[in-house]
DSSP file (Angstrom, degrees, kcal/mol; ACC not computed):
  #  RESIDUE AA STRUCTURE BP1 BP2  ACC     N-H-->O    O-->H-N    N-H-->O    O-->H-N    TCO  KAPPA ALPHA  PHI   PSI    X-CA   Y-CA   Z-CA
    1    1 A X              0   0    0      0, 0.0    75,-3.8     0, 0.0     2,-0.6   0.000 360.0 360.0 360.0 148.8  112.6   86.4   95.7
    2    2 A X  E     +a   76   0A   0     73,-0.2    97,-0.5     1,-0.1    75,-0.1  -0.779 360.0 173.8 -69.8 103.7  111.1   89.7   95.4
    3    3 A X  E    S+     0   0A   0     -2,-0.6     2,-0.3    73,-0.5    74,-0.2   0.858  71.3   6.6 -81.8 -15.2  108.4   90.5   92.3
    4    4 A X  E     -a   77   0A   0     72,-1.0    74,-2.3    20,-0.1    -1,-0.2  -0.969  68.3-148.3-159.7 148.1  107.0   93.8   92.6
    5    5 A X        -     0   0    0     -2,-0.3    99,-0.9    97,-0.3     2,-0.2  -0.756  27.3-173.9-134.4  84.4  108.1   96.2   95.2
    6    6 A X  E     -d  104   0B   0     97,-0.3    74,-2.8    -2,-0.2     2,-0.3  -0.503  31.0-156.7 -29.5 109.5  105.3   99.0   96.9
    7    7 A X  E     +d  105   0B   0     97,-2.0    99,-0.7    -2,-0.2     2,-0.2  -0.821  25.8 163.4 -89.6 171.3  104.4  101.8   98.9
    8    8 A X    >   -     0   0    0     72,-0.3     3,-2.1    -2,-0.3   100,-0.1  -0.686  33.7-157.5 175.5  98.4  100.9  102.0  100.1
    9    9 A X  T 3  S+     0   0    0     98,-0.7    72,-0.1     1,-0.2     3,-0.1   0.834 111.3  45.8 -66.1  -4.4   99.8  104.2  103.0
   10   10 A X  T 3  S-     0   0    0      1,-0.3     2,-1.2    97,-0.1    -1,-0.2   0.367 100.0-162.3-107.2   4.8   96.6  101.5  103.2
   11   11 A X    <   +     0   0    0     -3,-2.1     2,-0.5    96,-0.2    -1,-0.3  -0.401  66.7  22.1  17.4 -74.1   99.7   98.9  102.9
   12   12 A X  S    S+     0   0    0     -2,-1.2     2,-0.3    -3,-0.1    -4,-0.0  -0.835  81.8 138.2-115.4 134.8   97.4   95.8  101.8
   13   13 A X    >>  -     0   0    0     -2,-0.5     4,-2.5    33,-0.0     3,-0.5  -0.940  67.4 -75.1-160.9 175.4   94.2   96.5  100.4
   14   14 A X  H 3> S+     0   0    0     -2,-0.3     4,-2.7     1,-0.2     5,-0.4   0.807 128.3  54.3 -55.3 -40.2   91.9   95.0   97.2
   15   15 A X  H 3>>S+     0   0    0      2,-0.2     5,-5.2     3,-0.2     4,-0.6   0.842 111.4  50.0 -78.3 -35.5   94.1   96.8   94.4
   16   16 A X  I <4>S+     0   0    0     -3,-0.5     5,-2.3     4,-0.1    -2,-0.2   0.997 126.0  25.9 -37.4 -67.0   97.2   94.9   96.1
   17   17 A X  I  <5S+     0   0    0     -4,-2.5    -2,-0.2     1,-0.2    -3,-0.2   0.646 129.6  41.7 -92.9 -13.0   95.6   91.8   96.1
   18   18 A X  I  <5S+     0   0    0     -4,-2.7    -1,-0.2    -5,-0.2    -3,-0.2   0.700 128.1  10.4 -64.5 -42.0   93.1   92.3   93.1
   19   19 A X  I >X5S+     0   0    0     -4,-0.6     3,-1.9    -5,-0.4     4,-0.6   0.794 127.2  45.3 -98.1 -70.6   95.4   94.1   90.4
   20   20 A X  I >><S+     0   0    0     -5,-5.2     4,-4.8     1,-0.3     3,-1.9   0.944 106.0  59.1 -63.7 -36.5   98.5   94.2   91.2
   21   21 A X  H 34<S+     0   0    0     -5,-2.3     5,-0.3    -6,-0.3    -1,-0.3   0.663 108.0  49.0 -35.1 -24.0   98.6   90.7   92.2
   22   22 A X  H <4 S+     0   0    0     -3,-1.9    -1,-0.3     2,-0.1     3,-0.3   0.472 115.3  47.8-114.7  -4.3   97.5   89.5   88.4
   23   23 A X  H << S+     0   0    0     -3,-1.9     2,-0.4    -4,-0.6    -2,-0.2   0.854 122.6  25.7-107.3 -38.5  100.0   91.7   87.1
   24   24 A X  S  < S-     0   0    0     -4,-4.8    -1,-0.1    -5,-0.2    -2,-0.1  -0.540  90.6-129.9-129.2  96.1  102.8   90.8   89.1
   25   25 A X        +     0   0    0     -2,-0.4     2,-0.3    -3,-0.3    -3,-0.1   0.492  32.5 158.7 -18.9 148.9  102.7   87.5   90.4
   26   26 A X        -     0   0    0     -5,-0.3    50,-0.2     1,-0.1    -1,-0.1  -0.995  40.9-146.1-164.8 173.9  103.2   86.3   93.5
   27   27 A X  S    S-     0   0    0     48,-5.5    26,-1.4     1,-0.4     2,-0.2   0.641  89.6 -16.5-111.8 -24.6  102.8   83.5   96.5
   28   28 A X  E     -cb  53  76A   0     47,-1.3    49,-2.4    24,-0.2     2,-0.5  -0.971  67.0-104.7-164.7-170.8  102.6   85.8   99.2
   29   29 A X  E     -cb  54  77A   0     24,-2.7    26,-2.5    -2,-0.2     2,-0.6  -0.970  10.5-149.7-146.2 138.3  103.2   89.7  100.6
   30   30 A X  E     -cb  55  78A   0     47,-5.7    49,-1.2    -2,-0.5     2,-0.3  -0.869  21.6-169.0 -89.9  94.5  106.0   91.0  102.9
   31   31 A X  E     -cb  56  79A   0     24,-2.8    26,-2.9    -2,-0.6     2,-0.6  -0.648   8.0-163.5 -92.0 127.3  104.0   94.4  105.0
   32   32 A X  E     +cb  57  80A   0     47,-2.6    49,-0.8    -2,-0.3     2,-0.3  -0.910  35.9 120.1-133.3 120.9  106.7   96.2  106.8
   33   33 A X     >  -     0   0    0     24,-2.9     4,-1.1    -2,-0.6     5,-0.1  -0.876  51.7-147.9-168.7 129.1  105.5   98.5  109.4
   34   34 A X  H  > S+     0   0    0     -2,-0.3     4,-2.1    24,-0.2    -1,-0.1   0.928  99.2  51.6 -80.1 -47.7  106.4   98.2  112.7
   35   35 A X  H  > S+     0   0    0      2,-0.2     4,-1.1     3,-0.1     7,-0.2   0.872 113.5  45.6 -54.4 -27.2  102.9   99.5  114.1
   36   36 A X  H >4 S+     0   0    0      2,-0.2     3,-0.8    21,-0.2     7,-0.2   0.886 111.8  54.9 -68.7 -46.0  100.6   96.8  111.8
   37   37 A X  H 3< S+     0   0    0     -4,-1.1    21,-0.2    20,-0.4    -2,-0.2   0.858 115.1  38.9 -51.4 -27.4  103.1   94.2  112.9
   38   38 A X  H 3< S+     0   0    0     -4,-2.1     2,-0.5     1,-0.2    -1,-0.2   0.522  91.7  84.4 -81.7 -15.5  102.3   95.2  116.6
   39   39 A X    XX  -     0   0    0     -4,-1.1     4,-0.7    -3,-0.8     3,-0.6  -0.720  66.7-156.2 -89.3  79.6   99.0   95.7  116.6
   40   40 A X  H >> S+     0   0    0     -2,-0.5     4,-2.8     1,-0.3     3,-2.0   0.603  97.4  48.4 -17.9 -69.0   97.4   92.2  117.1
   41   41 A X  H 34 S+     0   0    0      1,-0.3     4,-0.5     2,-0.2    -1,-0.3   0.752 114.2  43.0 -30.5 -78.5   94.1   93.6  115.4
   42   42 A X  H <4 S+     0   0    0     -3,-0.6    -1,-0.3     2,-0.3    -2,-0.2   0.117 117.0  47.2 -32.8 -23.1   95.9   95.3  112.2
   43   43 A X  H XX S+     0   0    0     -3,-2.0     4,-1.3    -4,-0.7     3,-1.2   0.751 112.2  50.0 -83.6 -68.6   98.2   92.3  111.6
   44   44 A X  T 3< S+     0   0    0     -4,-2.8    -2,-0.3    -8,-0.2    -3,-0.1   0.711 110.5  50.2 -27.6 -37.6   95.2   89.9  111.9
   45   45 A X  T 34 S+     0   0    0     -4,-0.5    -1,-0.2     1,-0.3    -3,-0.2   0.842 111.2  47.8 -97.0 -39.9   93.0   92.0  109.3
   46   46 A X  T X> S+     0   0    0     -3,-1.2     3,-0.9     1,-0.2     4,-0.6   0.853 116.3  47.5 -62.5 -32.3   96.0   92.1  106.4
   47   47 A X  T 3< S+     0   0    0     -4,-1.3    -2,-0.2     1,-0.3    -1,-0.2   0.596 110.6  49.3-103.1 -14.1   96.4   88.5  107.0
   48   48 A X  T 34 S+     0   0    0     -5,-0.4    -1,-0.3     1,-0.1    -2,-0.2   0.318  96.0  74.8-105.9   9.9   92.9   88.0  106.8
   49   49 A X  T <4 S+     0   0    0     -3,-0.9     2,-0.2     1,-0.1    -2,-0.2   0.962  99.8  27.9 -80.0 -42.6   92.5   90.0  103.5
   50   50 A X     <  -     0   0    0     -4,-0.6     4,-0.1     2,-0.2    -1,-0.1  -0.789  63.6-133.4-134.2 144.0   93.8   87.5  101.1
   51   51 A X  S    S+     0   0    0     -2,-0.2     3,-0.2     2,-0.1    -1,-0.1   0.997  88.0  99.8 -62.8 -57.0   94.4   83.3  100.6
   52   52 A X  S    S-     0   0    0      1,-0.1     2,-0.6   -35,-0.1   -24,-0.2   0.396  99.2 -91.8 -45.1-174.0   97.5   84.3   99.7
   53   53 A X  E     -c   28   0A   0    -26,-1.4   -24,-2.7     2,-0.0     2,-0.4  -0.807  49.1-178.0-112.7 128.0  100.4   84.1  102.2
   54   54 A X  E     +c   29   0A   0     -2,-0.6     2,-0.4   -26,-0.3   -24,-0.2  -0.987   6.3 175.3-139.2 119.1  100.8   87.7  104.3
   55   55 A X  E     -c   30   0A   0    -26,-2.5   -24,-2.8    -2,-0.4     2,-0.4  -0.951  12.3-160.1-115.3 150.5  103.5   88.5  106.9
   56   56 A X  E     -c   31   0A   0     -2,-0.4     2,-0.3   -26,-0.2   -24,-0.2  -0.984  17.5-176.4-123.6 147.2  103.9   91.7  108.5
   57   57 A X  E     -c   32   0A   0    -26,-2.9   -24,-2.9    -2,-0.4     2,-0.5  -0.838  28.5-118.5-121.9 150.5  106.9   92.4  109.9
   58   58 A X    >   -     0   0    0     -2,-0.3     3,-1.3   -21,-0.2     2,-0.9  -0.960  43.2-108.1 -46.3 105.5  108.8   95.0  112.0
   59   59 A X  T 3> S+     0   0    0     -2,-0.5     4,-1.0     1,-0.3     5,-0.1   0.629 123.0  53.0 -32.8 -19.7  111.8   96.5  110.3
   60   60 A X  H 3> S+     0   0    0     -2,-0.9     4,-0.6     2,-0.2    -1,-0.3   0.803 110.8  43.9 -93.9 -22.6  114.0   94.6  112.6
   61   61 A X  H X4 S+     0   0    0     -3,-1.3     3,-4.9     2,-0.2     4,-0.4   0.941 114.1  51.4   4.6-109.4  112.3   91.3  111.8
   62   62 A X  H >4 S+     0   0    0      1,-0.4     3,-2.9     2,-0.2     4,-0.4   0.533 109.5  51.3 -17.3 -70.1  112.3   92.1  108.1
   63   63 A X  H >< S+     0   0    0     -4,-1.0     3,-1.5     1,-0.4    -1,-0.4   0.825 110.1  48.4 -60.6 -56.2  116.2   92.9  108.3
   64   64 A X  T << S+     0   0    0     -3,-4.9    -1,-0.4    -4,-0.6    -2,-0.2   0.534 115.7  42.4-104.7  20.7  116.8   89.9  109.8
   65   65 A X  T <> S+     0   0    0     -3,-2.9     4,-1.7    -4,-0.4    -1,-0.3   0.143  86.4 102.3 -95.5 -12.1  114.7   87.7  107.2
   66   66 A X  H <> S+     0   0    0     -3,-1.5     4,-1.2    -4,-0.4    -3,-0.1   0.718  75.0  47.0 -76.1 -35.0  116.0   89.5  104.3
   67   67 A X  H >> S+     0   0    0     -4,-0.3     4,-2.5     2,-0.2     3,-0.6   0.958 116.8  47.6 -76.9 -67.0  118.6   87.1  102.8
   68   68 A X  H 3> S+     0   0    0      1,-0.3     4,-1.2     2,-0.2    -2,-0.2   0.812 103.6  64.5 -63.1 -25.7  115.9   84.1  103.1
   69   69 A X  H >< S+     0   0    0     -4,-1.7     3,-1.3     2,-0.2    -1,-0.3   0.982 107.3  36.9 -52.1 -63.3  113.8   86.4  101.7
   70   70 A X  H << S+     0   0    0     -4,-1.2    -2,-0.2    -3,-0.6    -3,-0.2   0.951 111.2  53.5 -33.9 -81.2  116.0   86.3   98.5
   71   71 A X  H 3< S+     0   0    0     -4,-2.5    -1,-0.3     2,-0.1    -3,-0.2   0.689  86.4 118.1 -62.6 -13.6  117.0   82.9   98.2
   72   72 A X    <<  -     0   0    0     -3,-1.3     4,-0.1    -4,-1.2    -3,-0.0  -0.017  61.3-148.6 -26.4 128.4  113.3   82.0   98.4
   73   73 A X  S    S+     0   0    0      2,-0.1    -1,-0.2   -72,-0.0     2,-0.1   0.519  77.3  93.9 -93.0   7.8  111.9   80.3   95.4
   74   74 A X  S    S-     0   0    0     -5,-0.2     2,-0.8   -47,-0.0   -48,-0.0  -0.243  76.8-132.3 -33.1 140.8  108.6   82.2   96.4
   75   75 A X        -     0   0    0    -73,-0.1   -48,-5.5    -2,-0.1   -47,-1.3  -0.865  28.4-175.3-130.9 123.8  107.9   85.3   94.9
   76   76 A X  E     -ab   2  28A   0    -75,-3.8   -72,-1.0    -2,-0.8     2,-0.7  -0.732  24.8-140.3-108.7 141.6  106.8   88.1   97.4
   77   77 A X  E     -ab   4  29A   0    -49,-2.4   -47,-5.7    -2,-0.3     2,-0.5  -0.756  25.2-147.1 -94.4 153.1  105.7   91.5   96.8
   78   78 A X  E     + b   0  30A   0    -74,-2.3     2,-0.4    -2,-0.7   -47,-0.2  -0.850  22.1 179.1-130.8 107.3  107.4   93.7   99.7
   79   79 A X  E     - b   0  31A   0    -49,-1.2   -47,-2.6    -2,-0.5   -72,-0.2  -0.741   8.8-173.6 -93.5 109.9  105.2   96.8  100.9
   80   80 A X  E     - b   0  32A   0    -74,-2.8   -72,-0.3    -2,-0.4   -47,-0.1  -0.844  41.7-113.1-115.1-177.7  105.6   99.8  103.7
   81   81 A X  S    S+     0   0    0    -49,-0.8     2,-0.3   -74,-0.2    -1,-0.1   0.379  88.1  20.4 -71.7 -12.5  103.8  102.1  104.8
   82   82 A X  S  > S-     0   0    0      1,-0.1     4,-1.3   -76,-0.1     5,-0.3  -0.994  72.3-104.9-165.4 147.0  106.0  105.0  103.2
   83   83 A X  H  > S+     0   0    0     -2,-0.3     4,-2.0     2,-0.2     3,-0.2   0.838 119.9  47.8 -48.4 -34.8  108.2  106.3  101.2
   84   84 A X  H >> S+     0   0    0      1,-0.2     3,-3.4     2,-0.2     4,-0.9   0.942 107.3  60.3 -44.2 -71.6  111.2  106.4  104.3
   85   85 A X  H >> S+     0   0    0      1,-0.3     4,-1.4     2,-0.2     3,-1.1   0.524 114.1  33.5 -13.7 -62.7  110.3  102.8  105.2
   86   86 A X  H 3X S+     0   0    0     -4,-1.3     4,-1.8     1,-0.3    -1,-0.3   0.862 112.7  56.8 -72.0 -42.9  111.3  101.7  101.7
   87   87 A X  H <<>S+     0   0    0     -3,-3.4     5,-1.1    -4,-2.0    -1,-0.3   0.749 106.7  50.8 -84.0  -3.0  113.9  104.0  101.2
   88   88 A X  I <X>S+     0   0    0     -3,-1.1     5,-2.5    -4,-0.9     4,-0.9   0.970 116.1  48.2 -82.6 -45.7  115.8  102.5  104.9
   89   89 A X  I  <5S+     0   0    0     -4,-1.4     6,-1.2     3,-0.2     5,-0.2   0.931 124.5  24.1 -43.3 -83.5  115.3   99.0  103.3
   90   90 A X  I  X5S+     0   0    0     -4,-1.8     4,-4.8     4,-0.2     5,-0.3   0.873 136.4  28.3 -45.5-105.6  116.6   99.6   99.9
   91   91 A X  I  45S+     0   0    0      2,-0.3    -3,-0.2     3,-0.2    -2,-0.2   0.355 126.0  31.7  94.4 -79.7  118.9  102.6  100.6
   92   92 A X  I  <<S+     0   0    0     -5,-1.1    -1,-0.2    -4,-0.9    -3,-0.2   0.924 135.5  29.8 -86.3 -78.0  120.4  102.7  104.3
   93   93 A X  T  4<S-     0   0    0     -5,-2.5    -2,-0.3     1,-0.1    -3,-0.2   0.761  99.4-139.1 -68.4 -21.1  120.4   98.4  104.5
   94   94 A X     <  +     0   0    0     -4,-4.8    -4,-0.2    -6,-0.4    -3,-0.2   0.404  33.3 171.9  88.2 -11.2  120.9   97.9  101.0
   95   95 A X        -     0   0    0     -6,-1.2     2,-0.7    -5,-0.3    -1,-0.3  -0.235  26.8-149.5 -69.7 143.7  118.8   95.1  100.2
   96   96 A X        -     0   0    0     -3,-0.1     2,-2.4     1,-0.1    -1,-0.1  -0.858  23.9-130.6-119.3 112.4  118.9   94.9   96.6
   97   97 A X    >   -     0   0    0     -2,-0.7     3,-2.0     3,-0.2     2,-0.2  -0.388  45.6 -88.0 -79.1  83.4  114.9   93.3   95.9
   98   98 A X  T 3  S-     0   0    0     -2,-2.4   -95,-0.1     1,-0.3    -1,-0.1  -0.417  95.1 -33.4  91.6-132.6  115.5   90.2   93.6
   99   99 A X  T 3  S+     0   0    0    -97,-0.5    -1,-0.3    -2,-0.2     2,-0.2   0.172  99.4 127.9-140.6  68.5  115.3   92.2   90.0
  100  100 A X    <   +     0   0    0     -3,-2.0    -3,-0.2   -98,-0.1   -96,-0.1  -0.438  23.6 165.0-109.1 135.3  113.0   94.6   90.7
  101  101 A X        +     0   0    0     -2,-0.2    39,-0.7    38,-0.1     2,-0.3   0.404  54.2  75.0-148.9  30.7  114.1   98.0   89.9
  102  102 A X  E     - e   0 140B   0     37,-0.2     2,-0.4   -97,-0.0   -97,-0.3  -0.858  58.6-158.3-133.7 130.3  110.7  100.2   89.9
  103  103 A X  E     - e   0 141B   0     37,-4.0    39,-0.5    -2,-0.3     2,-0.3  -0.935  17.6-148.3-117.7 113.0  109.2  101.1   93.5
  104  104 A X  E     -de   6 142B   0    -99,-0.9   -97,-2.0    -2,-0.4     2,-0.5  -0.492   4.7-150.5 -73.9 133.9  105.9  101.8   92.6
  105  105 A X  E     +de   7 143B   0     37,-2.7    39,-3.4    -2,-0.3     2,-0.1  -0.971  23.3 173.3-118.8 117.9  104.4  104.6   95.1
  106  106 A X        +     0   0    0    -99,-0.7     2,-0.2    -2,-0.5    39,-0.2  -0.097  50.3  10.4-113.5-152.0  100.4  104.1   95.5
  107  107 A X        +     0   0    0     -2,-0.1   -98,-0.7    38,-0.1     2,-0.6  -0.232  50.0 165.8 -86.7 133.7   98.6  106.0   97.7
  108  108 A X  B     -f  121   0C   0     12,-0.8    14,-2.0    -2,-0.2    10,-0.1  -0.877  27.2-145.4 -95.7  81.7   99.7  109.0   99.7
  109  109 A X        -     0   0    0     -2,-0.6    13,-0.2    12,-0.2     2,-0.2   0.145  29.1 -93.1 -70.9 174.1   96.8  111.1  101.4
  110  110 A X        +     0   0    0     11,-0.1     2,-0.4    13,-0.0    -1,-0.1  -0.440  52.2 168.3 -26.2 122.8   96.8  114.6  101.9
  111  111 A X    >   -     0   0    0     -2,-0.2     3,-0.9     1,-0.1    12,-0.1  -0.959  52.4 -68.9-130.9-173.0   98.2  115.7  105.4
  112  112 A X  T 3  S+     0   0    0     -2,-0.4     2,-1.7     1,-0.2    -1,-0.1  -0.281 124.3  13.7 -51.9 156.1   99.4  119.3  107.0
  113  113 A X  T 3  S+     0   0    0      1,-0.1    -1,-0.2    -3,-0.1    12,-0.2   0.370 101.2 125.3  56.6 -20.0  103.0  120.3  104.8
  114  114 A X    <   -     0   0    0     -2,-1.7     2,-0.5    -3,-0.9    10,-0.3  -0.388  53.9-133.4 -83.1 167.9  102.4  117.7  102.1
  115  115 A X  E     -G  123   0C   0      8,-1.7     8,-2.6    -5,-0.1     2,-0.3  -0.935  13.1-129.5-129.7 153.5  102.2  118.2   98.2
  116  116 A X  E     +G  122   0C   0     -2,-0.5     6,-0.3     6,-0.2     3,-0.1  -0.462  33.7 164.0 -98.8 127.2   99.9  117.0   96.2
  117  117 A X  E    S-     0   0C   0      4,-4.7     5,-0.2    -2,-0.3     2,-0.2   0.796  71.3 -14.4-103.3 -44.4  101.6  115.2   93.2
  118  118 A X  E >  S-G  121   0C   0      3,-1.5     3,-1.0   -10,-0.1     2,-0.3  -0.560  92.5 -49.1-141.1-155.2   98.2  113.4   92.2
  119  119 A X  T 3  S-     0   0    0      1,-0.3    26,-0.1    -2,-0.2     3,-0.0  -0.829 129.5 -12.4 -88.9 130.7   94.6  112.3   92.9
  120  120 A X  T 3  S+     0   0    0     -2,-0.3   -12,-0.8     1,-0.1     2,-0.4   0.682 113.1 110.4  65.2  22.5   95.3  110.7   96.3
  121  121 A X  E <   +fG 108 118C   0     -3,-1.0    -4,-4.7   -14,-0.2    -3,-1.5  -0.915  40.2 163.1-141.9 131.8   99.1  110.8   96.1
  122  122 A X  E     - G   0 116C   0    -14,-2.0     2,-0.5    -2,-0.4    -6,-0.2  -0.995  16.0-165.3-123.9 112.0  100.9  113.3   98.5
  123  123 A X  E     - G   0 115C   0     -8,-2.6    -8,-1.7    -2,-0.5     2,-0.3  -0.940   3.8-157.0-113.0 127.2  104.4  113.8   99.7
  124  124 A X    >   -     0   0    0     -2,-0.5     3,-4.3   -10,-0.3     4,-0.2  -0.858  46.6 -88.8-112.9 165.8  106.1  115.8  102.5
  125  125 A X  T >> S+     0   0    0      1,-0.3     3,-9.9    -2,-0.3     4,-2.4   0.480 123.8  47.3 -29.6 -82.4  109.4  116.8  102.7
  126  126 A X  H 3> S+     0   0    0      1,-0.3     4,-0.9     2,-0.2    -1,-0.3   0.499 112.0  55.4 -46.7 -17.0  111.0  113.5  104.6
  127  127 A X  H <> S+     0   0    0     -3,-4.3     4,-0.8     2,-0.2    -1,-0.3   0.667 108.6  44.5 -79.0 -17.7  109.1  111.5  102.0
  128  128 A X  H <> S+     0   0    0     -3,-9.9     4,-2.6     2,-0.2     5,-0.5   0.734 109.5  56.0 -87.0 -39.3  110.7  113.3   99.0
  129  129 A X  H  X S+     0   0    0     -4,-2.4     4,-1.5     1,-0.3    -2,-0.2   0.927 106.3  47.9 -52.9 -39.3  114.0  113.1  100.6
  130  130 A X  H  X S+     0   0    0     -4,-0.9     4,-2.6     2,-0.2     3,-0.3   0.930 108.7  57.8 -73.2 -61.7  113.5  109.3  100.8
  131  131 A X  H  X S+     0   0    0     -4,-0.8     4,-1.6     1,-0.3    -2,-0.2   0.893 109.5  51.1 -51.4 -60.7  112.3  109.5   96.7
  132  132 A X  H >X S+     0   0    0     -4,-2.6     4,-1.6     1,-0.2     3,-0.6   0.965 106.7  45.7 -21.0 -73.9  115.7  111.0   96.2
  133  133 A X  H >< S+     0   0    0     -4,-1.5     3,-1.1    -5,-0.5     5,-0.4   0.933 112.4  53.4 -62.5 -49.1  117.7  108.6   97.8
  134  134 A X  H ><>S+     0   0    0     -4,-2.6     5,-4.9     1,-0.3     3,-0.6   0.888 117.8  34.4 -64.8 -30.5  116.0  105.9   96.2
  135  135 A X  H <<5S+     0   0    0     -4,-1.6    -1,-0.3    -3,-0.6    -2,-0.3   0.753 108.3  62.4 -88.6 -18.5  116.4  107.1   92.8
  136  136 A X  T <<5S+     0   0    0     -4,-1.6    -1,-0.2    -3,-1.1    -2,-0.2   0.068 107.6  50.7-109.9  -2.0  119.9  108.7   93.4
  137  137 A X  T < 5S-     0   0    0     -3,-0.6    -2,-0.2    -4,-0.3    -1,-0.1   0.123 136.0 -92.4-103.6  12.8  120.9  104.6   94.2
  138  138 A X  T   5S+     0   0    0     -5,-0.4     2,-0.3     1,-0.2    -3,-0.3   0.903  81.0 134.7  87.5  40.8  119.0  103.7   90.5
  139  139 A X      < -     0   0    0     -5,-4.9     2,-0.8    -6,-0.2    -1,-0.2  -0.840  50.2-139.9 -87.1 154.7  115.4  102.9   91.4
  140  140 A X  E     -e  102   0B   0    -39,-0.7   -37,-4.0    -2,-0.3     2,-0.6  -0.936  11.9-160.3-105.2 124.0  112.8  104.2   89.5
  141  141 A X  E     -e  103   0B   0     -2,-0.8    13,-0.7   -39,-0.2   -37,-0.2  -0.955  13.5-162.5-116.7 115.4  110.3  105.2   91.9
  142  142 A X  E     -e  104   0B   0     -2,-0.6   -37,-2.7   -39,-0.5     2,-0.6  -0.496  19.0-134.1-125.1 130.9  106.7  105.5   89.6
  143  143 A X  E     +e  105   0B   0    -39,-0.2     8,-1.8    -2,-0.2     9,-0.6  -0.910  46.2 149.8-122.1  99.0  104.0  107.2   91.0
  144  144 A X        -     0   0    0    -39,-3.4     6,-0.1    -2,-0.6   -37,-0.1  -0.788  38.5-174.5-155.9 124.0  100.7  104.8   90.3
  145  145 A X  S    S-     0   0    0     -2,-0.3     2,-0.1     4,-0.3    -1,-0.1   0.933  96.3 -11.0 -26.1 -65.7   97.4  104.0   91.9
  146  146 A X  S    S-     0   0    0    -40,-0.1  -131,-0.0  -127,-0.0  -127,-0.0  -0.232  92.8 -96.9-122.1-152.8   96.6  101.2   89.4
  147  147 A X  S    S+     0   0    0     -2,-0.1     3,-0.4     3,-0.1    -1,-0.0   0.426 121.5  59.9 -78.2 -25.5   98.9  101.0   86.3
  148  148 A X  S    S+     0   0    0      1,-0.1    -4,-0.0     3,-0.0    -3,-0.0   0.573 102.3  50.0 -78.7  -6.3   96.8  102.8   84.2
  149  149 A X        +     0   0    0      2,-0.0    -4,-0.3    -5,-0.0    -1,-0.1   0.429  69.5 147.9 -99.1  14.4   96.8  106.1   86.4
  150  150 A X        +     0   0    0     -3,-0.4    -6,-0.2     1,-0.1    -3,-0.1  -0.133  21.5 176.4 -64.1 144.1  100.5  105.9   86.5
  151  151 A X        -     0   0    0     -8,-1.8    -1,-0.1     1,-0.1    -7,-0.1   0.267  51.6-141.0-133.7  13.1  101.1  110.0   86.6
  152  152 A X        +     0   0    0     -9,-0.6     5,-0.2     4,-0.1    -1,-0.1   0.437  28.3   0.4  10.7-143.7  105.2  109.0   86.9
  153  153 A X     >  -     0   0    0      1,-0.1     4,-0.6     3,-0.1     3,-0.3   0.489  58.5-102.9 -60.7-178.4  108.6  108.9   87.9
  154  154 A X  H  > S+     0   0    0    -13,-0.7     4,-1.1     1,-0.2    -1,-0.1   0.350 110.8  65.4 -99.9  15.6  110.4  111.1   90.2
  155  155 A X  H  4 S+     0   0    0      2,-0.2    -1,-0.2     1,-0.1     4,-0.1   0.699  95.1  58.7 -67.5 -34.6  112.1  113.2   88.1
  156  156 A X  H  4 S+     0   0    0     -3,-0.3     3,-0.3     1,-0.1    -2,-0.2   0.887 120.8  28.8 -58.2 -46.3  108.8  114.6   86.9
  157  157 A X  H >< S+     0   0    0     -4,-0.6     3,-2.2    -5,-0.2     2,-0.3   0.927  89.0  99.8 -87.1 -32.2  108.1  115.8   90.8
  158  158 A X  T 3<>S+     0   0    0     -4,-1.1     5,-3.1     1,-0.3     3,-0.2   0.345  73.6  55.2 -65.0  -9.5  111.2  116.2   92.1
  159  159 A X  T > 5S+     0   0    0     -3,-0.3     3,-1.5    -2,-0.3    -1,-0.3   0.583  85.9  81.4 -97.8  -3.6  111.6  120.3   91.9
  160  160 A X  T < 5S+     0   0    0     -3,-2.2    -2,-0.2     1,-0.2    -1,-0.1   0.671 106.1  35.8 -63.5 -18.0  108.3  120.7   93.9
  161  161 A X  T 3 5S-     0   0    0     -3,-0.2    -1,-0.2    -4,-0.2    -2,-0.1   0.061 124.8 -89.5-129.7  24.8  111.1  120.0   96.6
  162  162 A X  T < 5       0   0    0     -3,-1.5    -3,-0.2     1,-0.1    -2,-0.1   0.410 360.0 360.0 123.0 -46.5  114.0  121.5   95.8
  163  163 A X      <       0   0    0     -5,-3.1    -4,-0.2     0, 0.0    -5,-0.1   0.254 360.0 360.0-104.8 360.0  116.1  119.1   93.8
């Protein structure tokens, strides 16, 4: 089963496995990125962060895990690198994570075109479009670092782009 559902441009880092982890349990964490999963180094270093139990996957891997994911009596947080990632998961494939129904969005740097929603959280276009979709199939996708820095949903940002 899915407990807690992520984006995370640093995808596993200390606040995963320090904070959130104590706020929403878990036995291990599902990274979907097809470049960590491929980079021998960059898989190794997620995997080495935490006791707990870390795969990283490809999206094609993930997809075809997704159902065993579910019926698991585990509870896994499942993390990409970006808002698209998530929103092909949920959105495009459908997988509906356990009964989790907040995608918490953590940090998003700066880059060229993006806008700055918060300290350290950033979206450009394709990433809002993705924030759409996820929320236009009934997630609430919550904009937090930690849980106290929560600066929130995507209704609040969502004319910055358009909508």
């Amino acid at each position: 089963m899915i407990s807690f559902v992520r984006v995370d441009d640093r995808i596993i880092h200390g606040q995963i496995i320090t904070r959130w982890s104590k706020e929403y349990p878990c036995d291990g964490i599902i990274a979907v990125n097809d470049k960590a999963a491929t980079t021998p180094v960059l898989k190794q270093s997620f995997v080495a962060s935490t006791e707990k139990k870390v795969f990283v996957w490809t999206m094609e891997h993930f997809l075809e895990k997704a159902d065993t994911v579910l019926k698991s009596d585990k509870r896994y947080f499942l993390i990409t690198k970006n808002p698209v990632d998530m929103a092909e998961i949920l959105v495009k494939h459908k997988f509906v994570p356990s009964d989790v129904k907040r995608i918490v969005i953590g940090p998003c740097n700066d880059r060229p075109g993006s806008i700055k929603l918060g300290q350290n959280q950033s979206l450009i276009q394709p990433e809002a479009e993705a924030c759409e979709a996820m929320t236009n199939a009934g997630y609430d996708v919550y904009f937090a670092l930690l849980e106290e820095t929560a600066i929130g949903s995507w209704p609040k940002f969502r004319s910055k782009f358009g909508y």
